[in-house]
VMD Tcl script that draws the C-alpha trace (Angstrom):
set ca {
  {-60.51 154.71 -36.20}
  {-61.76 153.88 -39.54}
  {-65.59 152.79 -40.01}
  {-65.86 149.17 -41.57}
  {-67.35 149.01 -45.19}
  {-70.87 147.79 -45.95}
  {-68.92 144.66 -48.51}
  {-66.94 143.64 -44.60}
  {-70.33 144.33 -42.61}
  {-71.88 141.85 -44.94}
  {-69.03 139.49 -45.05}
  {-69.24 139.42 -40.86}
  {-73.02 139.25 -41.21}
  {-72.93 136.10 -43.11}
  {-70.28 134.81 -40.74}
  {-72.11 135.53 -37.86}
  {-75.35 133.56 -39.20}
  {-73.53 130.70 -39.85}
  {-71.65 130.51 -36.48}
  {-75.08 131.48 -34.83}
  {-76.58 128.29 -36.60}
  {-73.84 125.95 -35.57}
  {-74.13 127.49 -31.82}
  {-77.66 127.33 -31.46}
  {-77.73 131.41 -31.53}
  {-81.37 132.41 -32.40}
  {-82.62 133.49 -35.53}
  {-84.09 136.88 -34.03}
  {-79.91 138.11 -33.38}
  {-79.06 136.78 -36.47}
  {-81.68 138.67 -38.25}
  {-80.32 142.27 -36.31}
  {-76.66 140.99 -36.81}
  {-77.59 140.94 -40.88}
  {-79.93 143.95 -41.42}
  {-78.58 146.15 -38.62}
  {-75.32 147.71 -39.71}
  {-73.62 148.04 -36.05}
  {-70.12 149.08 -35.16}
  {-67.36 146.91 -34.73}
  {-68.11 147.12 -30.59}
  {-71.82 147.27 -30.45}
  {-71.63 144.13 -32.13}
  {-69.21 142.09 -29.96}
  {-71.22 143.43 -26.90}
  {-74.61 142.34 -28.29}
  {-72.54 138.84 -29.57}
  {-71.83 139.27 -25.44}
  {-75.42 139.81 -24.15}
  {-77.62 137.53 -26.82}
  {-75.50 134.54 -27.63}
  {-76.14 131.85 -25.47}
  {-73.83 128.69 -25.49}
  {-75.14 125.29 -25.96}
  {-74.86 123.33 -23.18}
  {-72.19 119.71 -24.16}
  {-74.68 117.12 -25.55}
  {-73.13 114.10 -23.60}
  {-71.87 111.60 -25.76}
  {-74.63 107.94 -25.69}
  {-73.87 105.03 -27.23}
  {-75.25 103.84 -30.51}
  {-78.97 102.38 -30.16}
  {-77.15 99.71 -31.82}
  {-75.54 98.82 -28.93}
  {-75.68 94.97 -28.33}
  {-78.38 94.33 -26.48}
  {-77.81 92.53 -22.80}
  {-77.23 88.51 -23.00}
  {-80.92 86.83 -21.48}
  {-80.20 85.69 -18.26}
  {-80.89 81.54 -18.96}
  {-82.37 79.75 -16.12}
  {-80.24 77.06 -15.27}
  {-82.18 73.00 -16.27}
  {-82.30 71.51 -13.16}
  {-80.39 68.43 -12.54}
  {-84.04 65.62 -12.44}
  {-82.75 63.86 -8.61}
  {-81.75 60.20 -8.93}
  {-84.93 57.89 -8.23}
  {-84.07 55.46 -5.61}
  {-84.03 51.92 -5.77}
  {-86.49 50.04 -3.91}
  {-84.23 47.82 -1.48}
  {-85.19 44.21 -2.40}
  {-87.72 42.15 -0.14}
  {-86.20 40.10 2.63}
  {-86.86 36.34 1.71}
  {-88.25 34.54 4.86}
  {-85.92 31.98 5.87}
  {-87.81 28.48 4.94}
  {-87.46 26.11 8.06}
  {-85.87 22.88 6.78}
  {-87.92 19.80 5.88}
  {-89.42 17.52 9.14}
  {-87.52 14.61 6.47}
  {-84.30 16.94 6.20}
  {-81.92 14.84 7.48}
  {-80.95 15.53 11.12}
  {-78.27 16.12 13.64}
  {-77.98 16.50 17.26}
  {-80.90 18.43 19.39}
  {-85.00 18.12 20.53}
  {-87.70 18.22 17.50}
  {-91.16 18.77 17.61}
  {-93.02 15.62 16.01}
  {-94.64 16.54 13.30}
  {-93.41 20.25 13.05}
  {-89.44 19.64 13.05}
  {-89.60 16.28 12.68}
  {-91.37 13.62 10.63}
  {-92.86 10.68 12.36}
  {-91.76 7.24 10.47}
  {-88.91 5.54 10.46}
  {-85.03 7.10 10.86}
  {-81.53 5.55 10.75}
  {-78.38 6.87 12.22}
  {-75.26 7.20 10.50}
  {-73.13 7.27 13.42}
  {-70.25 4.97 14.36}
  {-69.90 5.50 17.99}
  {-70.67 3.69 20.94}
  {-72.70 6.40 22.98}
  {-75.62 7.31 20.88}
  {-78.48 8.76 22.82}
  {-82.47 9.14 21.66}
  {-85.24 9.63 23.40}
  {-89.07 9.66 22.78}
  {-91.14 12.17 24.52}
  {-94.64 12.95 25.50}
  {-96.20 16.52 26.20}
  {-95.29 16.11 29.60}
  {-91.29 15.42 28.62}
  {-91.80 11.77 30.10}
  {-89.78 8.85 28.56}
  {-92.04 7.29 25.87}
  {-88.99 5.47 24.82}
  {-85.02 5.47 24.74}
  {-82.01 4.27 24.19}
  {-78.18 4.05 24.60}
  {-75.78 2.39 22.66}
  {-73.99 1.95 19.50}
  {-74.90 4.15 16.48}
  {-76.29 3.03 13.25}
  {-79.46 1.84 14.35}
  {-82.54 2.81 13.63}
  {-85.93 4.60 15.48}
  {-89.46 4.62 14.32}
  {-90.97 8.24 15.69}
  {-95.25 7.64 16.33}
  {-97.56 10.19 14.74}
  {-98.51 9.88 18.67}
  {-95.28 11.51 20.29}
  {-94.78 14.42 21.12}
  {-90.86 15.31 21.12}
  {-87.86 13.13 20.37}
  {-84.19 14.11 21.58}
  {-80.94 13.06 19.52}
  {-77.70 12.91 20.74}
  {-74.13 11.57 19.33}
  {-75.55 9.47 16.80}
  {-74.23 10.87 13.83}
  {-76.47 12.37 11.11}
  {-79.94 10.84 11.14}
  {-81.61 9.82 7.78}
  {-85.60 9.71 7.07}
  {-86.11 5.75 5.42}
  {-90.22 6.27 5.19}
  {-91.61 8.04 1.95}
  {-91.03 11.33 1.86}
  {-94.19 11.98 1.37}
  {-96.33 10.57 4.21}
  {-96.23 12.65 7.16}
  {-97.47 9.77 9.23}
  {-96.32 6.44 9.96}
  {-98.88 3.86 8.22}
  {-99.07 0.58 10.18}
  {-97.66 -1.82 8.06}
  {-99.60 -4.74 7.28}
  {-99.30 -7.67 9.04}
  {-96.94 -10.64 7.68}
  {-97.66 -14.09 7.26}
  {-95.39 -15.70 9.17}
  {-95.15 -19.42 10.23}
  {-95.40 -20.62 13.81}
  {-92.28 -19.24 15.74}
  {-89.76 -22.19 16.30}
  {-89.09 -22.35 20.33}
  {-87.10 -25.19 20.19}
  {-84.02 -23.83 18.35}
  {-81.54 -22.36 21.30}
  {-79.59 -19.05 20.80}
  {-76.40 -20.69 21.22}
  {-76.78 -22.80 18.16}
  {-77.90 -19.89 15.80}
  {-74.90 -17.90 16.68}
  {-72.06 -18.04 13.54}
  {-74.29 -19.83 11.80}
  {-75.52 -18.86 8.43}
  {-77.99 -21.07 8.06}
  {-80.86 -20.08 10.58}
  {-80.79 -16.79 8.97}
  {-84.36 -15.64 8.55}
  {-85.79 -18.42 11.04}
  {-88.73 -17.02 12.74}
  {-88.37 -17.88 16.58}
  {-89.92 -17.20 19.95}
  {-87.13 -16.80 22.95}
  {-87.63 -15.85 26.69}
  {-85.19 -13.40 28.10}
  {-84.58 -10.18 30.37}
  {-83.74 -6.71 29.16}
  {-79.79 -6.21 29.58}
  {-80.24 -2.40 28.71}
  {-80.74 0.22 31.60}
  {-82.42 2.53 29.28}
  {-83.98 0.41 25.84}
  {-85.13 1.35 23.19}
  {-86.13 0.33 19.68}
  {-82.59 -1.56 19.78}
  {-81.97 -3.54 23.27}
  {-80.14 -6.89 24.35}
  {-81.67 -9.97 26.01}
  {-80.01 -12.16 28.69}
  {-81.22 -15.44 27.83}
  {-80.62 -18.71 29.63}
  {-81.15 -22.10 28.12}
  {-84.56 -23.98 29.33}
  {-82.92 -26.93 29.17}
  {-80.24 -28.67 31.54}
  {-77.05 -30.27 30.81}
  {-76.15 -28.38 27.75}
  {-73.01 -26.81 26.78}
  {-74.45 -23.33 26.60}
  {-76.30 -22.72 29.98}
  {-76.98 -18.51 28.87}
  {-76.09 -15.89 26.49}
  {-77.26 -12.91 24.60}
  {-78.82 -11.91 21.91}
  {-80.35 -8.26 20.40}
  {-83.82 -7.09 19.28}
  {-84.94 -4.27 17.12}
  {-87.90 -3.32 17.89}
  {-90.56 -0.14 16.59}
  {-93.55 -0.80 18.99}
  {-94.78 1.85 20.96}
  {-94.05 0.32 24.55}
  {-92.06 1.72 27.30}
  {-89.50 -0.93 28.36}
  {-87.53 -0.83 31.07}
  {-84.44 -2.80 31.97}
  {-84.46 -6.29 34.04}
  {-88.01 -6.74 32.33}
  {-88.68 -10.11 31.27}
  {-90.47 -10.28 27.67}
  {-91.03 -12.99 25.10}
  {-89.69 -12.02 21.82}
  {-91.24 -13.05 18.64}
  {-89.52 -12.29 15.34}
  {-86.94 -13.27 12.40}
  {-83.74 -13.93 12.94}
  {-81.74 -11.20 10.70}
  {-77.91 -11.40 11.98}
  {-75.85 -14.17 13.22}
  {-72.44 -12.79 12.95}
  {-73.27 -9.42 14.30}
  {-69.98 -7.82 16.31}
  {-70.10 -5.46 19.06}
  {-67.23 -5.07 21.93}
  {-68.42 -7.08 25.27}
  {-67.73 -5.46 28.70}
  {-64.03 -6.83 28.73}
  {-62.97 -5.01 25.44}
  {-62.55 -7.75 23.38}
  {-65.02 -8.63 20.23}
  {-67.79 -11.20 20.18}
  {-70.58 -12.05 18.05}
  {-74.23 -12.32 18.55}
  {-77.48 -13.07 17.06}
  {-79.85 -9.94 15.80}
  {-83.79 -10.30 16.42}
  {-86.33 -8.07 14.35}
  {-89.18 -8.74 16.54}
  {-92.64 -8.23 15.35}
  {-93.88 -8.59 18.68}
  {-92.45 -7.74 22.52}
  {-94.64 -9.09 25.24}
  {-93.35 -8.02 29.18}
  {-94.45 -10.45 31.41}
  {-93.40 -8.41 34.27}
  {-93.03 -5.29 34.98}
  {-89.69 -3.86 37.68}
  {-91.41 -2.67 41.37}
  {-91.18 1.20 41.18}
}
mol new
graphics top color blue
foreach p $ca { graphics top sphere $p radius 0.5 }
foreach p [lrange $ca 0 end-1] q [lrange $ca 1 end] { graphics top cylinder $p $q radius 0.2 }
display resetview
């Protein structure tokens, strides 16, 4: 086997170095690699026993990697504000001069005192005045469309099938005023009802005329039975009505003197047959009972 020359020694030397650097081999076997003139297997078995490998340099991303997105907290969602539900508006109780129907009213509180009128057209209207102790003050039954004056005094009044009743008084006085007294010429006694009846012209005649109440429960509107003082006439009795607003309890078969003006001679009303007849209408200023019915 032929000895390698010193010109391929060197060659292998230089070889060596260079694959030494690129492996990582230390400079120390490079060194006796170059300057140590070895034989062709003395060097692969030092090449064997010195050269360590490197170990595989895992592969890393660039540190220009894009960076990781910042997690972004999410904006809360501001809750709706709630509405404040409105305020209940108290119901307002109506007026004591609303106009009124059927029912009881407190005087004063539900109902003003003064003077109402009923609408009504029937024949079976019902009121009734009524103390604190729910005793009859005053009442009546009859047609509708009369009228009622309620006393700051009273306590209670009922209404019943007269229609719609209407405050006539200034709305704004709460309290009936007296009204002041009218000058009015000596009533005329000698004028009979029968002859004022149909006729026009003792319209607003103040008379004075003797009777009984007809009416089992009066009230501010009643009929008289009245019979003729005097003897031999043709009209021995007959009726006649009264609208009244004093404060006294009347009851019926009560005989009272009637004072007033003559307002109505024509007025109609259905008598206890069916049929239509006339009479005279009294607004009396004054109701005197001369008796009153044994209990």
């Amino acid at each position: 086997m032929k000895t390698p020359s010193a010109k391929l020694i060197t060659i292998l030397a230089i070889i060596v170095i260079l694959g030494c650097g690129a492996l990582g081999v230390g400079a120390g076997a490079a060194y006796w690699l170059f300057f140590t003139p070895p034989t062709t297997s003395s060097v692969r078995a030092e090449i064997r026993a010195t050269a360590t490998l490197p170990k595989p340099v895992a592969f890393r991303a660039a540190d220009t990697a894009t960076p990781s997105p910042t997690a972004t907290k999410p904006t809360a969602t501001p809750r709706p504000t709630a509405t404040p539900k409105p305020t209940a508006t108290p119901t307002q109780p109506p007026s004591p001069t609303s106009p009124k129907g059927d029912g009881f009213y407190l005087v004063g509180d539900e109902i003003a005192p003064g003077k109402w009128r009923s609408t009504g057209q029937g024949d079976s209207c019902y009121w009734a005045r009524l103390d604190d102790k729910q005793e009859w003050l005053d009442n009546y039954f009859g047609m509708s469309g009369g009228a009622i004056t309620i006393q700051p005094t009273d306590f209670m009044v009922q209404l019943k099938d007269c229609g719609t009743w209407q405050y006539m008084d200034d709305p704004t006085t709460m309290a009936a005023k007296p009204e002041p007294p009218k000058s009015h010429p000596a009533p005329r006694t000698d004028v009979t009802v029968c002859e004022t009846e149909l006729n026009s012209d003792y319209q607003g005649m103040y008379v004075q005329w003797l009777g009984s109440i007809m009416d089992e429960y009066p009230g501010q509107e009643f009929q008289v039975w009245w019979e003729n003082p005097v003897e031999g006439t043709n009209c021995d009795y007959t009726a006649f009505f009264v609208t009244y607003s004093g404060g006294e309890k009347l009851y019926a078969n009560d005989i009272v003197l009637v004072t007033g003006e003559i307002i109505d001679t024509a007025y109609e009303y259905p008598n206890s047959y069916g049929s239509r007849q006339y009479g005279v209408v009294v607004r009396a200023d004054e109701v005197v009972v001369l008796n009153k019915p044994t209990p």
